[in-house]
C-alpha positions in Angstrom: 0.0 0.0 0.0 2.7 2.2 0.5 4.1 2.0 -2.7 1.1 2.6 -4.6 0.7 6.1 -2.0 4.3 6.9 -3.2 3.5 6.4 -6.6 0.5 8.9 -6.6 2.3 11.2 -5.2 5.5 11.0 -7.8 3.0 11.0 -10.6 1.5 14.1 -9.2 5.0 16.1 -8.7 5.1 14.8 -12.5 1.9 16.4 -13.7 3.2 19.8 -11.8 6.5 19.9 -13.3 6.8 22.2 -15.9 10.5 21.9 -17.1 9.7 20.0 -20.4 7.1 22.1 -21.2 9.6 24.0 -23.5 10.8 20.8 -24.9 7.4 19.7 -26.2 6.5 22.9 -27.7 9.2 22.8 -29.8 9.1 19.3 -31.0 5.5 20.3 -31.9 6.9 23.4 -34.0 9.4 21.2 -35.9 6.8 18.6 -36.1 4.6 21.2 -38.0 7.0 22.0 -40.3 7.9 19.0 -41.3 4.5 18.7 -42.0 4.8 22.0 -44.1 7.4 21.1 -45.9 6.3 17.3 -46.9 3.2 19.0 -48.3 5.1 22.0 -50.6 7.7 19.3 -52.1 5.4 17.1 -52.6 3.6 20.3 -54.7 6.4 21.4 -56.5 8.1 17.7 -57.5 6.8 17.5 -60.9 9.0 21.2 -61.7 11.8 20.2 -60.1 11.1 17.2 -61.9 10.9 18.9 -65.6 14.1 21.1 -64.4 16.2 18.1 -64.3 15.2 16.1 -67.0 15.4 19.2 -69.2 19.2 19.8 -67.9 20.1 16.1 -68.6 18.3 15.9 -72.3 20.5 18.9 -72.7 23.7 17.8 -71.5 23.1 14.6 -73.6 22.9 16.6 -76.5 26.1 18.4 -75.9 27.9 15.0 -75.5 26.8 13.4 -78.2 28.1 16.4 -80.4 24.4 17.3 -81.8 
C-alpha cells in the first residue's frame, strides 16, 4: 500500500512539473514543419522534376556532339 501512495504522489510532482514544457512545444513546432514542408515538395516535385530532366536531355545533346 505504501508504494502505490508513493507512486500517486511521484506521478502528481510529474503532472506539476513544468520543465519539459519548452521541450514539447518545440518538438510540436518542428513537427509542424515537417509537415509543411512534406506537403510544398510534394507540390512542386513534378517542376523540379521537368528542371532536371530538361538539364540532362541537354547535356546529352552536348555530348553526343548534336
Amino acid at each position: 500500500m505504501f508504494q502505490i501512495y508513493n507512486s500517486l504522489r511521484s506521478l502528481k510532482w510529474f503532472a506539476r512539473d513544468e520543465k519539459g514544457q519548452g521541450m514539447v512545444e518545440y518538438a510540436l513546432i518542428i513537427g509542424l514543419i515537417a509537415v509543411a514542408l512534406i506537403l510544398v515538395l510534394g507540390q512542386v516535385e513534378g517542376g523540379i522534376t521537368g528542371v532536371f530532366t530538361t538539364i540532362v536531355t541537354k547535356l546529352q545533346g552536348v555530348g553526343s556532339g548534336s
